[in-house]
PyMOL Python script that loads the backbone (N, CA, C, O; Angstrom):
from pymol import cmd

cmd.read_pdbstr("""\
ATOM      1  N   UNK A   1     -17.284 -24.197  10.570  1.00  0.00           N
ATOM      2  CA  UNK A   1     -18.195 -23.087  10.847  1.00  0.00           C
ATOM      3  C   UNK A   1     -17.917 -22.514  12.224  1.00  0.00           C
ATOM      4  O   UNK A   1     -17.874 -23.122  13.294  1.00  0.00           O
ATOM      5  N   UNK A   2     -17.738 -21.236  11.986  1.00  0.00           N
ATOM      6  CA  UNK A   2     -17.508 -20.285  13.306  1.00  0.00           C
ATOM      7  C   UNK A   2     -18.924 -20.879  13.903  1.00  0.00           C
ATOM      8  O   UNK A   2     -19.935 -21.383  13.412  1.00  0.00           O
ATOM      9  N   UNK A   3     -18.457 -20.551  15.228  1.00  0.00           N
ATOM     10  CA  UNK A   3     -20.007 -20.455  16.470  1.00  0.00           C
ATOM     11  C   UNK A   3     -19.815 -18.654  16.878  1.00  0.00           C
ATOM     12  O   UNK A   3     -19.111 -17.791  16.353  1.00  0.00           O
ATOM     13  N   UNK A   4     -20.481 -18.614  17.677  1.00  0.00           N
ATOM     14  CA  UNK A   4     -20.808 -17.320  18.119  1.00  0.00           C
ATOM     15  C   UNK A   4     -20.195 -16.822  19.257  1.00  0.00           C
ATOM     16  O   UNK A   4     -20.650 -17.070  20.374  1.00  0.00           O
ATOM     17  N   UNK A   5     -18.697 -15.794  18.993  1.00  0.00           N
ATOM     18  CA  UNK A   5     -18.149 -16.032  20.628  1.00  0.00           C
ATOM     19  C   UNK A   5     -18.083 -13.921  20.598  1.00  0.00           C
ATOM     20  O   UNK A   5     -17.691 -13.031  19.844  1.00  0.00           O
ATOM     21  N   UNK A   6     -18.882 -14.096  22.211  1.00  0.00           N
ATOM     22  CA  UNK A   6     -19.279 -13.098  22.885  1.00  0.00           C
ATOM     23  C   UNK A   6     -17.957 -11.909  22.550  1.00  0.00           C
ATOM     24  O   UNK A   6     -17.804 -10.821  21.995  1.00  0.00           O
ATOM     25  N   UNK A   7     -17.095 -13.044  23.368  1.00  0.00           N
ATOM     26  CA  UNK A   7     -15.467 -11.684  23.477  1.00  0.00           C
ATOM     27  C   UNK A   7     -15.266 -11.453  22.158  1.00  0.00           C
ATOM     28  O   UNK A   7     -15.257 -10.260  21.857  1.00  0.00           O
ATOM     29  N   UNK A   8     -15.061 -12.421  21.059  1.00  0.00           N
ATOM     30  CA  UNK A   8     -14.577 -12.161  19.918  1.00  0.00           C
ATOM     31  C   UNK A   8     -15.083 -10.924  18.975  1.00  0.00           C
ATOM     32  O   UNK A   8     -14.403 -10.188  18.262  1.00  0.00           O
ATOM     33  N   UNK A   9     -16.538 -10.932  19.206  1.00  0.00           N
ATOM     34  CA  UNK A   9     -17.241 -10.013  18.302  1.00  0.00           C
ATOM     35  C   UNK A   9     -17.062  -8.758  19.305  1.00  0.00           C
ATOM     36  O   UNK A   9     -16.566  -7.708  18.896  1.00  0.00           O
ATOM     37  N   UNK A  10     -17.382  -8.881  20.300  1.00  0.00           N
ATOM     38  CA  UNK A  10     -17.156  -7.551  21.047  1.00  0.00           C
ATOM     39  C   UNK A  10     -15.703  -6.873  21.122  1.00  0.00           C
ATOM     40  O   UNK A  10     -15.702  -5.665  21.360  1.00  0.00           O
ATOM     41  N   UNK A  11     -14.812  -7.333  20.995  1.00  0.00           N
ATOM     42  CA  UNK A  11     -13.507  -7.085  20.974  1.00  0.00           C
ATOM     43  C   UNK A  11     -12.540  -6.644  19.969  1.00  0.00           C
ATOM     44  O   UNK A  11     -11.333  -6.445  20.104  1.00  0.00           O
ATOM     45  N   UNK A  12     -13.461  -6.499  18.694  1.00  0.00           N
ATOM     46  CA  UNK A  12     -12.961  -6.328  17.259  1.00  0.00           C
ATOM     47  C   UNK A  12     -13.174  -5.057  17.483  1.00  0.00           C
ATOM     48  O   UNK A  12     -14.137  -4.610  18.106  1.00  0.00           O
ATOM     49  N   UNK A  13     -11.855  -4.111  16.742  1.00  0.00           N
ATOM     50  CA  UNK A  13     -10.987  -2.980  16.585  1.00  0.00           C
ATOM     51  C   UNK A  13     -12.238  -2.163  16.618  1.00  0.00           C
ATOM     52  O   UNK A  13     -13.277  -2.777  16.372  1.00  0.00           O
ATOM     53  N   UNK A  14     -12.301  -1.191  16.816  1.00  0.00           N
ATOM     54  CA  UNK A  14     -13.555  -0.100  16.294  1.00  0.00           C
ATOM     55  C   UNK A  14     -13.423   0.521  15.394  1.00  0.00           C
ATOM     56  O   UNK A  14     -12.511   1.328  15.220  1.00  0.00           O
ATOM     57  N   UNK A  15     -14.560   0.196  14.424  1.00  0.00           N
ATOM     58  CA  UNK A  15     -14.524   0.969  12.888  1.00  0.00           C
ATOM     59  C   UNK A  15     -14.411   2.338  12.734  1.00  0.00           C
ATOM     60  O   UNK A  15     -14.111   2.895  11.678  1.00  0.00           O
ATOM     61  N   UNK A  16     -14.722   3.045  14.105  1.00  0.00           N
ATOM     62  CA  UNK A  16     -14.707   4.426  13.765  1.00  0.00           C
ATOM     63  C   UNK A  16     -13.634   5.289  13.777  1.00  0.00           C
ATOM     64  O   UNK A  16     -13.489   6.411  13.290  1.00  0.00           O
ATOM     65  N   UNK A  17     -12.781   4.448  14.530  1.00  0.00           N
ATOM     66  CA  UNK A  17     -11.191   5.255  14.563  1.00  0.00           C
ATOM     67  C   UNK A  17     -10.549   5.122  13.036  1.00  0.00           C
ATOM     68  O   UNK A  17      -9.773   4.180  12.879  1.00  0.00           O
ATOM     69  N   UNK A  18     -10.737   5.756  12.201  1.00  0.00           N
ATOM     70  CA  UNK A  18     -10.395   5.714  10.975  1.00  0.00           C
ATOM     71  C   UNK A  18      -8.621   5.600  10.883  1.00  0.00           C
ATOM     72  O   UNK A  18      -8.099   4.958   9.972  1.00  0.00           O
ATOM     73  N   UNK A  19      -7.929   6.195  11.777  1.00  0.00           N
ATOM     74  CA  UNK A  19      -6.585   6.112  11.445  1.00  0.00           C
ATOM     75  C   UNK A  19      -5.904   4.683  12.089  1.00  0.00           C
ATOM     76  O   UNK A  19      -4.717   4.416  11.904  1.00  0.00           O
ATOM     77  N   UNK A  20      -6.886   3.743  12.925  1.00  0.00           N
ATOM     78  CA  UNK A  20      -6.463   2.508  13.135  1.00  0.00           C
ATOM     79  C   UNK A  20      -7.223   1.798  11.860  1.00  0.00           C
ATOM     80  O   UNK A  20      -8.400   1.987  11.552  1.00  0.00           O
ATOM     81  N   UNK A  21      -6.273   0.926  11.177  1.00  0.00           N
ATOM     82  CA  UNK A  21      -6.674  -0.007  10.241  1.00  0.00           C
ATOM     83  C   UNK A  21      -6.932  -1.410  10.414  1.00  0.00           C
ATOM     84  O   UNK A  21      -5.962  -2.151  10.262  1.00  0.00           O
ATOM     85  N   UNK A  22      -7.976  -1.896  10.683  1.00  0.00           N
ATOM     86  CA  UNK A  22      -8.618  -2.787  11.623  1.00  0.00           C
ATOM     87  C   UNK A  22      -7.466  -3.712  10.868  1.00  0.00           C
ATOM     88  O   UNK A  22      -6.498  -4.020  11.562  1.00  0.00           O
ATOM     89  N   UNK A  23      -7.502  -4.190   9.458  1.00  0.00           N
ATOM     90  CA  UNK A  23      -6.497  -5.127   8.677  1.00  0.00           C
ATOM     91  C   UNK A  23      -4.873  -5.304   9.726  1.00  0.00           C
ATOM     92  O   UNK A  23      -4.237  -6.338   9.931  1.00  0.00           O
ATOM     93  N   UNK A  24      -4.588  -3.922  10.211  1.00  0.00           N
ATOM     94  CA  UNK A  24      -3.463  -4.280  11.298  1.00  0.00           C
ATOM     95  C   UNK A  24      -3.709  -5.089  12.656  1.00  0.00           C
ATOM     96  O   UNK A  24      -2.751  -5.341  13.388  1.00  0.00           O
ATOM     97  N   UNK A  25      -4.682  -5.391  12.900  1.00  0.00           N
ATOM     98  CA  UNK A  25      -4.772  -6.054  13.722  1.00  0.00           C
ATOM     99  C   UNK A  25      -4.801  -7.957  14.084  1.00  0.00           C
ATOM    100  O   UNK A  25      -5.284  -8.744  13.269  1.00  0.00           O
ATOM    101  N   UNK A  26      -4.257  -8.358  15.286  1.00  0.00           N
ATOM    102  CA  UNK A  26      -4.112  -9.406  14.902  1.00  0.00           C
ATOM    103  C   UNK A  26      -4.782 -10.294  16.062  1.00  0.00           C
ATOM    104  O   UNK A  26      -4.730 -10.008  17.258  1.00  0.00           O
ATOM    105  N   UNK A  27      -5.314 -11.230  15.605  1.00  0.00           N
ATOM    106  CA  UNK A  27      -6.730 -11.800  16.831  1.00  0.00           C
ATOM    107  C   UNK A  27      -5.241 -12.686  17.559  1.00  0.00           C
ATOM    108  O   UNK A  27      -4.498 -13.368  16.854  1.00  0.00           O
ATOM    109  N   UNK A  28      -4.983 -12.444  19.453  1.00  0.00           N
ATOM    110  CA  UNK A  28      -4.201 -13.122  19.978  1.00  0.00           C
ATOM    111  C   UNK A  28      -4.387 -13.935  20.663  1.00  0.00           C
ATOM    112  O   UNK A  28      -3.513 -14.357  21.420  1.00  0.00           O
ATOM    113  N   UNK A  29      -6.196 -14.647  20.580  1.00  0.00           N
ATOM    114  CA  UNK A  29      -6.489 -15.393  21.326  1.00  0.00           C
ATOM    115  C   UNK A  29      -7.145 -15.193  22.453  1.00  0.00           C
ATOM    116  O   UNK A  29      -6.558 -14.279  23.031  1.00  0.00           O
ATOM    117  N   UNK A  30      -8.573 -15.764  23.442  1.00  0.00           N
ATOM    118  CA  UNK A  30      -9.183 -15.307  24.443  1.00  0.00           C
ATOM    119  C   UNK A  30      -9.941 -13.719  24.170  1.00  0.00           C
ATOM    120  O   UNK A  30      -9.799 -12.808  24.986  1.00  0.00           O
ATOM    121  N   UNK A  31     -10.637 -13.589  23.078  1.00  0.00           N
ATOM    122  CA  UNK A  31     -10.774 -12.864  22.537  1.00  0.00           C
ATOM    123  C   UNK A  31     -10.147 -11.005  22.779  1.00  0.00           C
ATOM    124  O   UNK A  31     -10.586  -9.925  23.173  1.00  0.00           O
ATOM    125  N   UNK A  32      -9.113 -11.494  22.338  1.00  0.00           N
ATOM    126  CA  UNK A  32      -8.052 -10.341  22.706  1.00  0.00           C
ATOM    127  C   UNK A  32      -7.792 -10.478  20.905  1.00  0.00           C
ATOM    128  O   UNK A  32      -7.928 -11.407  20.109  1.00  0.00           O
ATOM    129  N   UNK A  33      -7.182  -8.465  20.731  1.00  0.00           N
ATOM    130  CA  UNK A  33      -6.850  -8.461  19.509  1.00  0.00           C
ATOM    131  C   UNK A  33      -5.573  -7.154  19.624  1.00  0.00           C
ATOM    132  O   UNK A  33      -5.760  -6.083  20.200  1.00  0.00           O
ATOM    133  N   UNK A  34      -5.050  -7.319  19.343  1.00  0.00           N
ATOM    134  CA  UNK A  34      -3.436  -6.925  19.187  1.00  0.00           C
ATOM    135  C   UNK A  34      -2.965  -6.021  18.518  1.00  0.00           C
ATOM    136  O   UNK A  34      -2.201  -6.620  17.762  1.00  0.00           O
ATOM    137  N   UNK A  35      -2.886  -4.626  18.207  1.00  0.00           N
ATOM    138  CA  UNK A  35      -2.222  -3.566  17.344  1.00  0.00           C
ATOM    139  C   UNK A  35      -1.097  -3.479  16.891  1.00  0.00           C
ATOM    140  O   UNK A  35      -0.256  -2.781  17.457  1.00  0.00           O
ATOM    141  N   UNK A  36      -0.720  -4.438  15.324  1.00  0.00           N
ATOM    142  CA  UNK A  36       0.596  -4.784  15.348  1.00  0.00           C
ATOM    143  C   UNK A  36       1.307  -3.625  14.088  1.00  0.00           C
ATOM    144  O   UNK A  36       2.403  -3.713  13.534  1.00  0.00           O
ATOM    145  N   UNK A  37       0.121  -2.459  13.896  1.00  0.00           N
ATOM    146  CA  UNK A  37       0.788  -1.391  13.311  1.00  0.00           C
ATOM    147  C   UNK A  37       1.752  -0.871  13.423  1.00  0.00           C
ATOM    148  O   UNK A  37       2.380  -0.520  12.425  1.00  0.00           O
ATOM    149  N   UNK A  38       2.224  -0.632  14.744  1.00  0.00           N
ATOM    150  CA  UNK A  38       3.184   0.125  15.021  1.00  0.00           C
ATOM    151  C   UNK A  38       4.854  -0.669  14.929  1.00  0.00           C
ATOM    152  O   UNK A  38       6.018  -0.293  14.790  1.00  0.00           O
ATOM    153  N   UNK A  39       4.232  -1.757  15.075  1.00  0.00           N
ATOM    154  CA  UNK A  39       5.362  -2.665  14.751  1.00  0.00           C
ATOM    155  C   UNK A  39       5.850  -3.564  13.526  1.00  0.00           C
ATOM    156  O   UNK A  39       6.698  -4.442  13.366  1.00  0.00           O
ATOM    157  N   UNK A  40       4.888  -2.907  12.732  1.00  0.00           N
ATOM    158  CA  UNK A  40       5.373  -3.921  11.407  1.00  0.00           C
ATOM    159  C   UNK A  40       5.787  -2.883  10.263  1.00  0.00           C
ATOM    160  O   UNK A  40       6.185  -3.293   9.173  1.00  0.00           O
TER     161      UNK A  40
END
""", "prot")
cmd.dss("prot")
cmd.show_as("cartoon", "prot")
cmd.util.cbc("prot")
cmd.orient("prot")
Protein backbone atom coordinates (compact mmCIF):
# COMPACT_ATOMS: atom_id res chain seq x y z
CA UNK A 1 0.00 0.00 0.00
CA UNK A 2 1.09 3.40 -1.26
CA UNK A 3 1.37 6.07 1.75
CA UNK A 4 0.80 9.56 0.93
CA UNK A 5 3.81 11.42 -0.64
CA UNK A 6 3.45 15.27 -0.87
CA UNK A 7 6.04 15.63 -4.05
CA UNK A 8 4.59 12.67 -5.75
CA UNK A 9 0.99 13.80 -6.01
CA UNK A 10 1.95 17.32 -6.55
CA UNK A 11 4.31 16.61 -9.27
CA UNK A 12 2.12 14.51 -11.60
CA UNK A 13 1.97 15.85 -15.30
CA UNK A 14 -0.98 18.33 -15.57
CA UNK A 15 -4.16 17.06 -16.98
CA UNK A 16 -4.89 20.09 -18.71
CA UNK A 17 -2.19 20.25 -21.24
CA UNK A 18 -4.03 17.96 -23.49
CA UNK A 19 -1.19 17.53 -26.06
CA UNK A 20 1.16 16.13 -23.16
CA UNK A 21 0.03 12.50 -22.57
CA UNK A 22 0.46 12.02 -18.96
CA UNK A 23 0.88 7.86 -20.04
CA UNK A 24 4.38 9.39 -21.53
CA UNK A 25 5.57 10.13 -18.57
CA UNK A 26 7.89 8.42 -16.39
CA UNK A 27 8.06 8.76 -12.37
CA UNK A 28 12.25 9.27 -11.93
CA UNK A 29 12.25 9.21 -8.44
CA UNK A 30 12.27 12.08 -5.48
CA UNK A 31 9.14 12.92 -6.75
CA UNK A 32 10.33 14.05 -10.09
CA UNK A 33 8.54 12.90 -13.36
CA UNK A 34 10.23 12.83 -16.71
CA UNK A 35 8.81 13.60 -20.39
CA UNK A 36 9.95 10.67 -22.26
CA UNK A 37 7.67 11.60 -25.37
CA UNK A 38 9.93 13.16 -27.23
CA UNK A 39 12.22 10.46 -26.99
CA UNK A 40 10.55 7.35 -27.53
Amino acid sequence: MLMFDYDRDIMQPPEEREELDPSQYIYVGCGQYRYVGDEV
